[in-house]
N, C-alpha and C positions, 0 to 999 in steps of 0.2 A: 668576466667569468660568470658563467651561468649557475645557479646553486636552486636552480631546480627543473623537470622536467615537462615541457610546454605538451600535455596532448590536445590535438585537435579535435571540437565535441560538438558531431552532427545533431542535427534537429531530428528528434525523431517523430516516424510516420506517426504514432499515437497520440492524438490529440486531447487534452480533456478540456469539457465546455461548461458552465455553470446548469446542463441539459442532462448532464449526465449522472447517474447514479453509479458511487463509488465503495465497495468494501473491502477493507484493508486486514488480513490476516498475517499473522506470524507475532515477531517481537515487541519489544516496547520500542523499535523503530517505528513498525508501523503505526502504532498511538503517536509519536511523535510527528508522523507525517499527517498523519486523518486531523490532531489538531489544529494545525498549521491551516489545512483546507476547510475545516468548519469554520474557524476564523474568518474565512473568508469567504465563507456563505454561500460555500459547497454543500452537495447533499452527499454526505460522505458518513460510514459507519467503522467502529473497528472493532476488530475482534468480538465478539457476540457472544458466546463461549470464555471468555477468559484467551490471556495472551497463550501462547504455542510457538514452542522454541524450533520443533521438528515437523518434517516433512511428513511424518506418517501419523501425527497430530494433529496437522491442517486435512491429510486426505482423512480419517475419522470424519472430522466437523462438517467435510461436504458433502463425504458419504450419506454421513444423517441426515443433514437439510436437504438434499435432493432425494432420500425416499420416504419426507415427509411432503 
């Protein structure tokens, strides 16, 4: 008997490369992912602003940084 459920998990098209510049917004997921990738010596930022639980919290943040 099977007591859990197998999904099959494609590779996805989006690659990241130690080339790339990374910034992670939203929760304290994403701090837990951005550290994860500085650890390993990515260039990778999070949250800049303080963490943002909401969608209409991260669009503010980009709103700003992109009409500055």
């Amino acid at each position: 008997m099977n007591f859990r459920t197998v999904m099959p998990i494609n590779k996805s098209h989006l690659d990241i490369s130690y080339l790339d510049k990374i910034l992670f917004l939203g929760s304290c997921f994403s701090e837990n992912i951005n550290e994860k990738l500085v650890e390993r010596k990515f260039d990778s930022r999070s949250n800049p602003f303080g963490i943002t639980y909401n969608l209409i919290s991260i669009f503010n943040f980009l709103d700003i940084v992109l009409d500055e």
